[in-house]
C-alpha positions, 0 to 999 in steps of 0.5 A: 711661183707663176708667171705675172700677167702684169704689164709695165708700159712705160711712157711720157707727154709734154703739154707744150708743145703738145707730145701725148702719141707715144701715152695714146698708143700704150693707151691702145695697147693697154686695151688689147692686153687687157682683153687677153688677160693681162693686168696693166699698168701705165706708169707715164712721165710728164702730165695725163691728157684731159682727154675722153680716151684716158677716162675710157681707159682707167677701166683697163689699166692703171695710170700712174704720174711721174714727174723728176727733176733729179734722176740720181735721187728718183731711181729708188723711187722708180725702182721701189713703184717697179717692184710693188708693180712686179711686172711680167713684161716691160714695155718702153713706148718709145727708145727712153730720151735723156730724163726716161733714162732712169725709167730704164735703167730701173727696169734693168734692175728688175732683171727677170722681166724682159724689155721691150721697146716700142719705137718709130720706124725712121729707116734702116738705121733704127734701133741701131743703138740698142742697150738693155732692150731685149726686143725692138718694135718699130711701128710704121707701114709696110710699103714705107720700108719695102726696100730695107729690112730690119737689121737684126732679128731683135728688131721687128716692123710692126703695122699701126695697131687700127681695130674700128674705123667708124663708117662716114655715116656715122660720123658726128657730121652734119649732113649739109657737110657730108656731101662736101669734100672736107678736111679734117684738122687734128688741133690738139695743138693750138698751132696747129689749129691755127694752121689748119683754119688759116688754109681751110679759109683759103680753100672754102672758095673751091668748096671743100668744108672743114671738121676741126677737132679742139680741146675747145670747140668753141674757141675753134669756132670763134678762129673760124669766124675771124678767118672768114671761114663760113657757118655751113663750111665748118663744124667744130667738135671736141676730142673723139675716141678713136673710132670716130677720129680714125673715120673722121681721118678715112673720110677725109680728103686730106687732115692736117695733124701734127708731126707727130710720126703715129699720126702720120703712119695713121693718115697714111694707113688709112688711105687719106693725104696728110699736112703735117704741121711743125710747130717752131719749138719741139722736142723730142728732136726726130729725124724725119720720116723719108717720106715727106716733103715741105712746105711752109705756113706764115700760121700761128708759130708754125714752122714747116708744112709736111705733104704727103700723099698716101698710097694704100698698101696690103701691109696697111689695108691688114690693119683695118680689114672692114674699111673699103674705100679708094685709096690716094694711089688712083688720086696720084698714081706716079706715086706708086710703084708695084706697092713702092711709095716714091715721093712726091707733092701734087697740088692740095686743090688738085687732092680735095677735087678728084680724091673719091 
């Protein structure tokens, strides 16, 4: 009998608040399996993204919706959707939280395909409650995690998967723009959003523009407005694939985005400074990643404010070989160390001025 070329990527989303990075990344990873021959197949608990890059992606894989509210009940029906799939290989986007629990133990029961997980690297301690995983991927970057290792060989460190940065001048940004130091504000979010407008407003005084992407452009602009944000300091713009919003992220001086871990190794793989916004009510809980720091807004519900600096290592610059541009060490040197990244804070005003 041959082997199934067939993936099962198994994930989940929330719409309030906004939890889509671990659907997005299998979205990606989808992507590159399909392009080496594999069949796959989403199998996502919770509700599909409206969002450019799920349409992009039914091309390559098949998205499916789950939703549960009895896990007892559900796990015939999730075995039953497993086996008409008949996967070779199972891929978990993340370590299954209480209500994906099912999803794994249904996995187990395939017994034949392995299973994987695909996880935040937290610290040394991840992945150190393993049960039915067979190997353990933990996605951050490489200078984040110089001075611990992995603590056993089921479990590796990978690098976040960045395959186009699409260069400045081929951004969606007007010219007039362009020339300015800006910030580009991730507001998938609304709160967020909000964050992002309420500082850029207070910062057009020191010249620095704004690129805001918003499910609703519109409604982004018309925040902009009532913020006092000026016309020809700030463009809105929809949802972009990734290509166009990772060249956004590397042209930026700073993005402010939310807490989510992906987003953040993003930023920092890239190059660019990142504020992470928490919104007052989020789930999963997580720990924090060690290397951030906080602040804090009065904006929308918002929480807590993470700043981080990046510095650009070997391990991050692998994951874009084409992108060349300054890195955020010669903008804030004591923060880097013969590759190590310690933490620390400089003021905001002090990165959109002399970042190149």
């Amino acid at each position: 009998m041959a082997k199934s070329r067939t993936a099962l990527l198994v994930t989940y989303t929330m719409a309030d608040p906004a939890a889509v990075g671990v659907f997005f990344r299998a979205l990606r990873l989808s992507r590159e399996l399909h392009r080496r021959g594999w069949t796959c197949v989403v199998f996502n608990y919770g509700p599909i993204p409206d969002d450019p890059k799920v349409d992009e992606s039914r091309g390559t894989c098949e998205i499916i919706r789950f939703d549960s509210d009895n896990s007892q009940r559900d796990l015939d029906l999730i075995l039953g959707i497993y086996r008409r799939i008949a996967p070779g290989v199972v891929l978990f986007g993340e370590y299954p939280l209480h209500f994906m629990e099912p999803l794994l133990l249904g996995a187990r029961l395939l017994v034949t395909p392995p299973v994987l997980v695909l996880d935040q690297y937290y610290g040394p301690d991840s992945g150190a409650e393993l049960w039915g995983v067979d190997v353990y991927l933990v996605y951050g970057v490489g200078s984040l995690w110089t001075d611990s290792r992995p603590p056993r060989r089921s479990l590796a460190v990978i690098p976040p998967f960045i395959d186009l940065v699409t260069p400045k001048g081929e951004l969606p940004v007007p010219a007039a723009l362009a020339a300015l130091p800006w910030m580009t504000i991730v507001g998938f979010d609304p709160r967020v959003m909000c964050a992002g407008i309420e500082l850029l407003a207070r910062l057009c005084d020191v010249g620095v523009a704004g690129v805001v992407l918003s499910h609703d452009p519109a409604e982004a602009a018309r925040l902009m407005r009532e913020a006092g944000v000026p016309n020809d300091r700030a463009v809105a713009l929809p949802l972009q694939h990734d290509g166009i919003l990772f060249g956004l992220i590397a042209a930026s001086r700073v993005v402010v985005l939310a807490n989510g871990f992906m987003q953040l190794a993003e930023a920092v793989a890239l190059g660019c400074p990142a504020l992470s916004i928490r919104p007052k009510v989020y789930q999963p809980a997580r720990p924090l990643p060690s290397w951030t720091s906080h602040g804090h807004t009065a904006c929308g519900g918002a929480a807590m404010v993470m700043a981080r600096v990046a510095t650009k290592s070997g391990a991050a610059t692998t994951t874009s070989p084409a992108m060349v541009r300054a890195t955020s060490a010669s903008v804030a040197p004591q923060c880097s160390c013969q590759g190590q990244t310690q933490r620390c804070t400089p003021p905001l005003t002090s990165v959109l001025r002399r970042r190149r």
